[in-house]
C-alpha positions as CSV (number, residue, x, y, z in Angstrom):
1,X,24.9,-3.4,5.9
2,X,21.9,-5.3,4.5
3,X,18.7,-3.5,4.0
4,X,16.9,-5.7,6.3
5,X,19.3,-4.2,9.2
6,X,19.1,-1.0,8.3
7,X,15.9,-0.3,7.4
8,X,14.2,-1.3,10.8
9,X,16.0,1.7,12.2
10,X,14.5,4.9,11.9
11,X,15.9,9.1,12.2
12,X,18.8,9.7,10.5
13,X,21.0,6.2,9.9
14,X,18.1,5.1,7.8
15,X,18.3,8.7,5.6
16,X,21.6,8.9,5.5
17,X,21.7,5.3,4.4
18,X,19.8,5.8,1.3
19,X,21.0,8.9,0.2
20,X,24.1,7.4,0.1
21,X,23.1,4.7,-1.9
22,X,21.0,6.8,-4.3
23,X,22.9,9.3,-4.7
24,X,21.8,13.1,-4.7
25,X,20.1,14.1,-7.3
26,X,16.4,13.3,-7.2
27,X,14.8,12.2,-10.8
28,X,12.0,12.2,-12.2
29,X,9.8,9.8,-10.7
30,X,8.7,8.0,-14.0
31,X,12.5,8.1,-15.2
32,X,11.7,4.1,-16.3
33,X,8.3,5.4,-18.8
34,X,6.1,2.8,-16.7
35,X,2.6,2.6,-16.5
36,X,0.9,4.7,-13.7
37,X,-2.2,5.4,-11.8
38,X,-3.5,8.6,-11.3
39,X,-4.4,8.6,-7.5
40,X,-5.6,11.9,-5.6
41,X,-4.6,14.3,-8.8
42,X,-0.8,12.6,-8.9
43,X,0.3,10.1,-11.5
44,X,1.8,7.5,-9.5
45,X,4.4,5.1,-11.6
46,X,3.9,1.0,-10.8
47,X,7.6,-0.5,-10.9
48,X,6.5,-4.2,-11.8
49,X,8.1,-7.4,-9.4
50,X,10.7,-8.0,-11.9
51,X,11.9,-4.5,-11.3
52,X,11.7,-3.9,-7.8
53,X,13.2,-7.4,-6.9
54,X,16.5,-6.3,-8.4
55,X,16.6,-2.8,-6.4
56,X,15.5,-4.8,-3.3
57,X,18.4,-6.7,-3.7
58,X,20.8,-3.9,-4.7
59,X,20.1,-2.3,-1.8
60,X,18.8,0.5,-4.5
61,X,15.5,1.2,-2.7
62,X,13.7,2.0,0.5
63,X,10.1,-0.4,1.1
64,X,7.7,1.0,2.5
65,X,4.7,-1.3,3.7
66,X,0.7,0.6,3.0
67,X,-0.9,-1.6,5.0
68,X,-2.3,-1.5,8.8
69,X,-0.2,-2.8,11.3
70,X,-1.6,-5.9,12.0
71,X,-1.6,-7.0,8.0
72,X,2.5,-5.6,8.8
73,X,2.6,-7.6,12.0
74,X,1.2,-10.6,10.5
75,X,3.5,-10.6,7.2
76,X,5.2,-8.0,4.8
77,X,8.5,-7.6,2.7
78,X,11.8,-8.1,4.7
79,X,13.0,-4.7,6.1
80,X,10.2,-2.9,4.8
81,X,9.2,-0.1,7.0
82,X,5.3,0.4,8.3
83,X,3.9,3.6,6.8
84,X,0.2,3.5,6.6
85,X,-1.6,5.2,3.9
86,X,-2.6,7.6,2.9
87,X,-0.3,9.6,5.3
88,X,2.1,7.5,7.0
89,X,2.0,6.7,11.3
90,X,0.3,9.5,13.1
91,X,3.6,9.9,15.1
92,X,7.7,9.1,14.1
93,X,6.7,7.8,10.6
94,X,9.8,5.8,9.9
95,X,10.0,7.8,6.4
96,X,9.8,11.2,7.4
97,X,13.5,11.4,7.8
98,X,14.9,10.0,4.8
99,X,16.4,12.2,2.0
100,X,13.9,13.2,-0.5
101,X,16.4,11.8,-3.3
102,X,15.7,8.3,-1.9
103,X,14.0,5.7,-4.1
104,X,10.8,4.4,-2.0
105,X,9.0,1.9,-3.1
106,X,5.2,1.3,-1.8
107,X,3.6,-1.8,-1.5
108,X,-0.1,-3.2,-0.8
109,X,-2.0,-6.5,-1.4
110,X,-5.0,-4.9,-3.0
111,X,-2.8,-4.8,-5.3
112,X,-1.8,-1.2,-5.3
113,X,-4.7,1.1,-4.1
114,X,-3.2,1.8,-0.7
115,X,0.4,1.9,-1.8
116,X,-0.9,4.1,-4.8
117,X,-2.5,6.3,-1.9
118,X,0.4,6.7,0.6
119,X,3.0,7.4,-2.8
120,X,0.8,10.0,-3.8
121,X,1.3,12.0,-1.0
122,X,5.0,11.1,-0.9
123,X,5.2,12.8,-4.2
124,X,3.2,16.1,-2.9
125,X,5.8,15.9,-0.2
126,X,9.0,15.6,-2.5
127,X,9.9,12.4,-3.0
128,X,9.7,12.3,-6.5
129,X,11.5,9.0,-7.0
130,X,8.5,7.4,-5.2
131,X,7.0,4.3,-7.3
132,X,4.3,1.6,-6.1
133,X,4.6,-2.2,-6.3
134,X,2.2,-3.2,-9.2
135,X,0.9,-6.8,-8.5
136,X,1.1,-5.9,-5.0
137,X,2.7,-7.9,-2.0
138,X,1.0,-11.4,-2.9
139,X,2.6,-11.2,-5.9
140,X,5.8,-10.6,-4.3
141,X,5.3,-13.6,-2.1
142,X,4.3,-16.1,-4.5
143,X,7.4,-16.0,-6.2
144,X,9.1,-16.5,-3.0
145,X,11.1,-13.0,-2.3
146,X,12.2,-12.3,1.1
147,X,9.2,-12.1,3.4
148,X,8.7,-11.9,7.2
149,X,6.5,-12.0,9.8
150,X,4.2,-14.3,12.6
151,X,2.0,-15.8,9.8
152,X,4.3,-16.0,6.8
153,X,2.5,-19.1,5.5
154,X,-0.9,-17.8,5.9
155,X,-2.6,-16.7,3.1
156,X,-6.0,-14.9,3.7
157,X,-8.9,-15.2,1.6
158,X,-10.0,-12.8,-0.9
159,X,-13.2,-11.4,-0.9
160,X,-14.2,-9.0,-3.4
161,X,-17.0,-6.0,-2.4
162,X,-19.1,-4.9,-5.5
163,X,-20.8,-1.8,-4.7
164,X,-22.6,1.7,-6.4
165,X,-22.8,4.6,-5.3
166,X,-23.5,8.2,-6.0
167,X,-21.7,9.2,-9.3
168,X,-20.8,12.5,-7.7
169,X,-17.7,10.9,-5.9
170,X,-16.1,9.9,-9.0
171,X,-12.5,9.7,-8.3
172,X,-12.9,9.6,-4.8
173,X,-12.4,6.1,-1.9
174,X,-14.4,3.7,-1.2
175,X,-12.7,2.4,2.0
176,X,-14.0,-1.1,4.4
177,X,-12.5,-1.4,8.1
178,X,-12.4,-4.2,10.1
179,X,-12.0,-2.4,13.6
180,X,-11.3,-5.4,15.7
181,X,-7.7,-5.2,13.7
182,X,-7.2,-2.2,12.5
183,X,-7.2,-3.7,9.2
184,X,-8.3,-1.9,6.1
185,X,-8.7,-1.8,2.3
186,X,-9.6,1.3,0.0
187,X,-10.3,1.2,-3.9
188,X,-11.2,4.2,-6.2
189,X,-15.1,5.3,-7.1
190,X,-15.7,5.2,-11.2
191,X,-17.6,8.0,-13.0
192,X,-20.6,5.6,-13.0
193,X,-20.3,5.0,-8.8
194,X,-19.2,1.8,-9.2
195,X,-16.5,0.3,-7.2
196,X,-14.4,-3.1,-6.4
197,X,-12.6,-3.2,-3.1
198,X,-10.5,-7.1,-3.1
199,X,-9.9,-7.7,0.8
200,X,-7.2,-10.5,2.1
201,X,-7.3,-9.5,6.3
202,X,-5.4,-11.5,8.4
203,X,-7.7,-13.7,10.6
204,X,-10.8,-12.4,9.3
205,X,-13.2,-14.9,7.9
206,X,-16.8,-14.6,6.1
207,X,-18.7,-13.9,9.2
208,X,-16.4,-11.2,10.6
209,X,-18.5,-7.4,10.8
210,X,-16.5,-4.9,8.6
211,X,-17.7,-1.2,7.8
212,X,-17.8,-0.2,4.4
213,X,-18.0,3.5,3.9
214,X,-18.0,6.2,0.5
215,X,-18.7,9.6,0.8
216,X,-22.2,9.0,0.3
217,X,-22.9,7.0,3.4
218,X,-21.4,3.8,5.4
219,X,-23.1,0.1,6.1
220,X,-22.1,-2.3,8.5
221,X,-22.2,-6.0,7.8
222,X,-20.4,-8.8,7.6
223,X,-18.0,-9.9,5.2
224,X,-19.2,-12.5,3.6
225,X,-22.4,-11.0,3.2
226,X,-21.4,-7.5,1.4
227,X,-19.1,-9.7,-0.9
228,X,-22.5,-11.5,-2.0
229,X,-23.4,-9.0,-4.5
230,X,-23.4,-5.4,-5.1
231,X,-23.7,-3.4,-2.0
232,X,-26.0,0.3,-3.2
233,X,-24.3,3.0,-0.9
């Protein structure tokens, strides 16, 4: 069975699936010495597209989409499963059953802050061999791997939110929503406050309202606008 069968189906055919095909004895997450970011206190490894195209085709790893449902609606990996970061769906997470030997690979398009996010806590939870997709899922599509969806041929516009805030939440999220959707985008705070949040949303243009919120406070505004310079929050 093909990983784009099985991996829409969720409880125990999905674990038992990828245990079997990973075998039982959980490694070390970073067992391939890449590069990693460190993302709520864990060092998250980034398996480049080179890598994680040849497990995706070996069947050798569970995909695991970062992204809101709409962005996962609208166009993700083929068979990945939806598991929102930073914790996965509120209710029947589609990962909370597999074996904690399986290989899980998380994926974003920012291009790895959210999928950094949700394999962080994956790791806390046990599943060590848990890497994130480094150039993220518009990487993966523009070299034309297996992707599916209702807007497979779209491809949103990036806009890139400069902002500063107080230094104080070094290390912390910077996070924008757009609530109409669902859709939503974090990046990390620098010792200096600064932060860059790159947003592609799904039919969300320049003049659609997003919040944009740190722990220091949240604006309102719309898109377009808060990309136009550097937003002080």
């Amino acid at each position: 069975m093909r990983r784009r069968d099985y991996l829409r189906v969720g409880g125990v055919l999905a674990a038992g699936i990828g245990a079997g095909c990973l075998g039982s004895d959980a490694a070390a997450a970073n067992r391939f010495d890449y590069g990693t970011t460190r993302t709520r206190g864990v060092e998250v490894p980034l398996v480049p597209v080179a890598d994680a195209i040849e497990w995706y085709e070996n069947d050798d790893a569970v995909f695991a989409d970062a992204r809101s449902r709409a962005a996962y609606e609208s166009a993700h990996i083929a068979g990945a499963l939806l598991s929102p970061a930073p914790d996965g769906q509120a209710e029947g997470d589609p990962l909370a059953d597999l074996d904690q030997s399986t290989r899980i690979t998380t994926y974003c398009g920012c291009p790895h802050h959210l999928s950094s996010l949700r394999g962080s806590t994956l790791i806390k939870n046990g599943y060590e061999r848990t890497y994130a997709l480094d150039e993220g899922f518009v990487e993966w599509r523009d070299q034309g791997h297996p992707i599916e969806g209702s807007q497979t041929d779209s491809n949103p516009d990036l806009f890139t939110i400069s902002g500063r805030t107080d230094p104080a939440a070094d290390g912390k999220l910077a996070w924008v929503w757009h609530d109409p959707s669902g859709q939503r985008e974090a990046a990390p705070i620098d010792a200096d406050g600064r932060f860059a949040l790159d947003v592609r949303f799904y039919d969300v243009t320049a003049a659609s309202v997003v919040r944009l919120r740190t722990p220091a406070g949240e604006v309102t505004g719309h898109l377009g606008d808060l990309a136009g310079g550097t937003v002080e929050l």
